[in-house]
N, C-alpha and C positions, 0 to 999 in steps of 0.2 A: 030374496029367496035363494036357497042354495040351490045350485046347479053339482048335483054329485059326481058328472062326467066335466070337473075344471078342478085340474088341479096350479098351481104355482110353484115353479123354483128359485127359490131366491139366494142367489150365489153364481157362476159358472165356472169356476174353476175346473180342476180335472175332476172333480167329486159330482159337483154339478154336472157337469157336460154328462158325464157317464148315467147319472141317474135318470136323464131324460133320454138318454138314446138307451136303458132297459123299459122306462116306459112305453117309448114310443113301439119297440120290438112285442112287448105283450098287447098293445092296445087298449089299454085299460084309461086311457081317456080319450073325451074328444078333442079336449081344448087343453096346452098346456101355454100357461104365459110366463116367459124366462125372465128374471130381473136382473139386473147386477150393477153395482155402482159405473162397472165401465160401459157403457150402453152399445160403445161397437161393439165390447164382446158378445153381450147379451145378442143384438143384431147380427153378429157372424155367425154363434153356433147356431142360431134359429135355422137363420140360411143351409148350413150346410146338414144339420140335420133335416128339413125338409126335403132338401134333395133324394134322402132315399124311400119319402115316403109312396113313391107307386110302389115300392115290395115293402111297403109294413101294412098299408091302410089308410084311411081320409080320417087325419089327426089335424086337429089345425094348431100348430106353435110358430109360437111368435115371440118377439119381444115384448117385452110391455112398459107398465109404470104399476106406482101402489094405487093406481086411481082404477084399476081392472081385477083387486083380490078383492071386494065384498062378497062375488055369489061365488068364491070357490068353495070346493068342498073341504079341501086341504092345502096347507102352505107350507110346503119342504123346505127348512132354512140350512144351509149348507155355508153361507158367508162365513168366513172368519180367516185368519192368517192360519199360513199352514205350518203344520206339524214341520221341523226339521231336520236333520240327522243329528242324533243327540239327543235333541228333547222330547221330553215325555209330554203326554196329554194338559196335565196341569200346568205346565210351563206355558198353556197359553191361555192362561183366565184372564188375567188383565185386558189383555188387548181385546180377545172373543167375548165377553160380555158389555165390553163398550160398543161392539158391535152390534150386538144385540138389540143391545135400548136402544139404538137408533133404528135398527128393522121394526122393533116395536112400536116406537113411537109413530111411524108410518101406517102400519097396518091396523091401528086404534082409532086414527083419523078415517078407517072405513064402514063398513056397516058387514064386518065379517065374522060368522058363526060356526065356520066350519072345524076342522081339527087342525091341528097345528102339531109339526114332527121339525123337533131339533133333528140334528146330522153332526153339525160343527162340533170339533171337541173343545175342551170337555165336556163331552153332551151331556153329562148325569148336571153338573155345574148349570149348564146352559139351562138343562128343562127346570132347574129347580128356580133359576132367576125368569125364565118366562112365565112360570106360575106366580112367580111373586110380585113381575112388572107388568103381565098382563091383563090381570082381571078374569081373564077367561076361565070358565069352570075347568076345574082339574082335570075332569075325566078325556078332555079334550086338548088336551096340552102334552105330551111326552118323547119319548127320545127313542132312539134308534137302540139304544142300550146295549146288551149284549147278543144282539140278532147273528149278526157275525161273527164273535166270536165262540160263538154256539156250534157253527156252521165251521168253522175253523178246524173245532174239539172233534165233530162226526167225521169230519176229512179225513186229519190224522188217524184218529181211532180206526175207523174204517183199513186206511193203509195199513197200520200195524196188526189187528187183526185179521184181515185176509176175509172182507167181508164187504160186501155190499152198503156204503154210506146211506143208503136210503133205510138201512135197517140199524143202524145206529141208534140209540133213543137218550139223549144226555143232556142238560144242558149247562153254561154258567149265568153267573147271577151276580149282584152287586155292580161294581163300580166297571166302566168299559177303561181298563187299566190297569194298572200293576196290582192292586187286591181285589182283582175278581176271583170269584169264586166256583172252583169245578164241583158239582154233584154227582160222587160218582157213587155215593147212597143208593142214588135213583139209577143209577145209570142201565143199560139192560141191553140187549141183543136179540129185538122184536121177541119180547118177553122176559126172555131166558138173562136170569141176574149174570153181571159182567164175573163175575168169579167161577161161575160155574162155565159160562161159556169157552172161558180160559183155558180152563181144563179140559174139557171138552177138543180143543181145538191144541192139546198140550204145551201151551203156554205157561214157562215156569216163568214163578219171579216178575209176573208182571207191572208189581203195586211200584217197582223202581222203572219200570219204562211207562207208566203212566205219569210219574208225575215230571217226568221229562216232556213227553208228549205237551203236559199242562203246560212249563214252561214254556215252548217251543210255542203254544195258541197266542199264550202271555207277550211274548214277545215279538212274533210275528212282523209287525205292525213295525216296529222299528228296524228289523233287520229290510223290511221290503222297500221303506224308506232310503235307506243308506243304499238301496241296491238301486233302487230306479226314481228316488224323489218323491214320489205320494203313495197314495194305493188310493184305488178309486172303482174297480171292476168288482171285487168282494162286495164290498159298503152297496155298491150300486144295486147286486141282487137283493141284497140284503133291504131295502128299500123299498127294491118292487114286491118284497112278497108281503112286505108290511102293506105295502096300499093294493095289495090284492085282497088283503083279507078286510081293509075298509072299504073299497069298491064291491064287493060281492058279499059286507057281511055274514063273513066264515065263520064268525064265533070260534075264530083262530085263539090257540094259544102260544101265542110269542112273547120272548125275555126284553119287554120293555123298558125304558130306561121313564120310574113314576116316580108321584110324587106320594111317601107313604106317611098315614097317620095311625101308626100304631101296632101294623102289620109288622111280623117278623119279631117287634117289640121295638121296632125302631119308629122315630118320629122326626117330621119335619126335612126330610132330605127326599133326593129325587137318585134312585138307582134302580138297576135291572132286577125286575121280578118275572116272574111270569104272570102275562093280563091276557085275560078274555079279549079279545080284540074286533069286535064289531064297526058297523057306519057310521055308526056315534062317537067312537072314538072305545077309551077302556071301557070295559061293562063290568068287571071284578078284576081285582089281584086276585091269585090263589096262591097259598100258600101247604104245599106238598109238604112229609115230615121229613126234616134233615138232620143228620150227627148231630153231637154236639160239638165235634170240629169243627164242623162248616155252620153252622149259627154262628159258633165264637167269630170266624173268619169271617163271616155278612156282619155281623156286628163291628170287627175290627173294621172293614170298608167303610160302612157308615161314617163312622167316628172320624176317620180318617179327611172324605169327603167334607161333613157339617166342618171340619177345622178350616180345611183349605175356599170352603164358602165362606166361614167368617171372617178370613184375613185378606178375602180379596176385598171382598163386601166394606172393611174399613178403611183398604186403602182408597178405594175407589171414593168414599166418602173424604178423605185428606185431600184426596186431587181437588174435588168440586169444592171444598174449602177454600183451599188454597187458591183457587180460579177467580175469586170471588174479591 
């Protein structure tokens, strides 16, 4: 039976750690169980996030094992090597999906039905190999996607137009990576379309300080790398407002990192769209009407991704050959 107030993290790295001290801060469980191959670690951060829990609330975390995910509701997987100054997300399929199968093959060994949310990059890579080594129904398997760098795009925007980020309204889509893709079709200013706003607000010549801006969400992620070694605080909110809207089934709409069959006109790969996001996990993709720049460009990302899935996916197959 699932217990909706148990969640799991599986990783503690700086990504992890962060994720469970924004959960613990919202309260949005009762129980969370830490895992991590290093098991002091997993035991230290327990500890020292418990310590501040007289000012958050009676959360019980702790360490644990795979032998305590059957009645979660959700399993946040965060494990994998990390990102380093220089490389890009893709540069870590090999190692992050051998990681994987081995989380996977532990959490199959249990009696678990709850949702399941990649984190590790390449998360689009990652959700698309848990769908295909898990078994789990799709609607309950997916990624963190472009949560963040959605959340990145309102920031800037927000600062360069002299506006309040909570009235931003924009998102990206595809791959959480160098061909994501901005909507700025959709984009708007609590209502009011981004061009006229501009004007409005006499902003000339914007269409070249946005796609700076673009750049600058695009790349983010490595410059804050090279600046401090991970980033972990963004992703972390990013996270919690995903398991707020499955803890309270919000029938939220966030840019999920799915796995699509035909939506968009793409097939068989796992990147950011926007889903319904309910306690069951996805309840629909939707699919709003875009350019036909930004189709061509979700299309290039696909394309892009299904290559770099199928050349990991061989080599990964050479090794266990060769092991043999």
């Amino acid at each position: 039976m699932i217990n909706p107030r148990k969640a799991v993290v599986v990783g503690l790295g700086a990504v992890g750690a962060s994720i469970v001290f924004a959960l613990m801060e919202k309260n949005l469980y009762g129980e969370i169980v830490l895992i991590d191959a290093n098991t002091d670690k997993a035991q230290g951060e327990a500890m020292d996030l418990s310590h501040g829990l007289p000012f958050a609330g009676t959360i019980n975390i702790h360490s644990g094992t795979y032998e305590e995910v059957g009645d979660a509701s959700l399993i946040i997987i965060t494990a994998g090597a990390a990102q380093k100054p220089g490389e890009t997300r893709l540069d870590l399929i090999d190692k992050n999906i051998a990681i994987l199968q081995s989380i996977l093959k532990e959490i199959k060994k249990t009696k678990f039905e709850g949702n399941l949310l990649l984190v590790a990059n390449p998360v689009d890579v990652l959700t698309h190999e848990a769908v295909r080594l898990s078994g789990y129904p799709e609607k309950k398997v997916f990624g963190s996607g472009t949560v963040l760098d959605t959340a990145r795009l309102k920031y800037n925007m927000g600062t360069y137009l002299g506006v309040d980020i909570r009235s931003v309204h924009t998102m990206i889509i595809g791959e959480h990576g160098d061909s994501e893709v901005p909507l700025w079709g959709l984009t708007n200013i609590s209502g009011v379309p981004l061009d006229n706003f501009c004007r409005t607000r006499g902003i000339d010549e914007h269409q070249q300080k946005l796609q700076k801006i673009y750049e600058q969400v695009r790349d983010s992620a490595y410059e804050i790398i090279a600046k401090k070694g991970s980033t972990c605080y963004g992703i972390a909110m990013a996270v919690t407002r995903i398991c707020a809207a499955l803890v309270r089934d919000e029938k939220s709409v966030l840019t999920l990192s799915y796995h699509l069959h035909g939506e968009y006109g793409i097939e068989d790969v796992a990147l950011a769209v926007p889903c319904i996001v309910g306690s069951d996990g996805v309840e629909a993709v939707l699919e709003p009407p875009l350019t036909w720049q930004e189709h061509a460009a979700l299309q290039k990302s696909a394309e892009a991704l299904k290559k770099n899935i199928a050349e990991a996916e061989k080599r990964l197959e050479a090794k266990k050959s060769a092991a043999k």
